[in-house]
Each structure stands twice: as C-alpha cells, then as structure tokens.
C-alpha positions, 0 to 999 in steps of 0.5 A: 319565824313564828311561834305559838306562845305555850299554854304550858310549859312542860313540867318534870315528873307531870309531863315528863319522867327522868328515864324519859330525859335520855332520848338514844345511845347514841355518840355525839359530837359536841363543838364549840368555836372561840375566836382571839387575836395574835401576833406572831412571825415565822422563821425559816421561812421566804414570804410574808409571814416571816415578818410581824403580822397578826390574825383572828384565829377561829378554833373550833373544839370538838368533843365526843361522848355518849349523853347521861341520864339527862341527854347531855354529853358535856356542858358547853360551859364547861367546853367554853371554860377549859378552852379559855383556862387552857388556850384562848386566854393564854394567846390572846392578844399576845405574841406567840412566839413568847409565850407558846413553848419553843416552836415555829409558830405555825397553824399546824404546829398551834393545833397539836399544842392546842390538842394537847392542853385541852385533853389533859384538862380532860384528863385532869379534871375527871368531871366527864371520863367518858368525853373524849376529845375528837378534833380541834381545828384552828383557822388562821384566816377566813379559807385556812385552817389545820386540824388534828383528830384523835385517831391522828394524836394517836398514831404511832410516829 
C-alpha cells in the first residue's frame, strides 16, 4: 500500500470548523481487547480442568455511545486504563481461584464478574455519563469464549 505524502495538512479553523468536527448522531460501538495469563482449576468438575492449568485469556470491552462535539465516544486510552485498573492488572499472572471473590472460576462466572468491575468504574468515574457498557467477552482459548451483554446484566432473575 501507497500513500501520496500531503502538501498540507489540514488545520482547524482554515480547513475545517469545530461544528464540522462531529460527522452523525449516530451510536456507536467502541471495543478494546486485552490479553493476560492465569492460572486457576475448577471444582465439581470430572475432566481436565479440575486440575491446575493455565491460559491466555483474550477480553474484549465493548462500549456504546453517541460521539461529542469532536466525533469521540470514549478515549480508547481511557477503555485501555479502566479494564487494566479493574481486571486485567488484578488477574494477570495469578491465580484466580485467590484472588477473584468466591466462585468456580469458570469463563461464565469470569465474565459476569468482569462486567460488573467495569460498569461501575463507569458509573464511578462520571467522566463519560452517556457511555454505557454493552458487551464483555472473554476467550478462555483461541474457539472458547462467553459473553454478557447489557440487556442480559439487566434481565430480571
């Protein structure tokens, strides 16, 4: 692939207006994916997991929002330091039998745990009120994952 180097590059206020910035109003789905290591067994359970093993989990974030007046939704830097602060930095490398709360450390357990530390660093942080969090995801190998959506957090049980 090739590019033409520019002659210019646009400038704001000369090429460009801010009310020109934001492109729709539209809502989008902003995702970020994060990879760690752990180790961790299951109980009550006959097959190879009920031992020690590990795994490179994969999570992927997905959020939901409309843009502002620039035509972001969320900083993906932002995405990137609430899901290490509340999960990533908190699982990797360990074992989660440990150090999640009481639980058989099951992908579908993980991923309802994982939901709920990132909404309400959301909900905490105030920084983006209109972002709400619409699907994690969590790969326990390369074919395997489970998923919690919004609509499903909040389902009466």
């Amino acid at each position: 692939m090739s590019f033409e180097i520019p002659r210019d590059v646009q400038m704001l206020g000369r090429d460009i207006t801010e009310n020109q910035l934001k492109y729709h109003h539209k809502s989008v789905l902003i995702s970020k994916e994060f990879t760690f290591d752990s180790a961790h067994h299951l109980h009550c359970y006959e097959g190879k997991c009920k031992n020690l093993h590990g795994h490179t989990y994969k999570l992927q974030v997905i959020m939901r929002g409309k843009v502002d007046s620039r035509g972001i939704a969320i900083d993906f830097g932002d995405i990137k330091r609430i899901a290490k602060e509340r999960v990533i930095d908190r699982l990797d490398h360990k074992y989660l039998n440990e150090v999640l709360p009481p639980m058989n450390t099951t992908a579908e357990n993980m991923v309802v745990w994982m939901y709920e530390e990132i909404h309400q660093a959301l909900l905490d942080e105030k920084l983006y009120p209109a972002i709400k969090l619409e699907e994690i995801r969590l790969w326990e190998t390369p074919t395997s994952y489970a998923a919690i959506t919004r609509s499903m957090m909040e389902e009466e049980e």
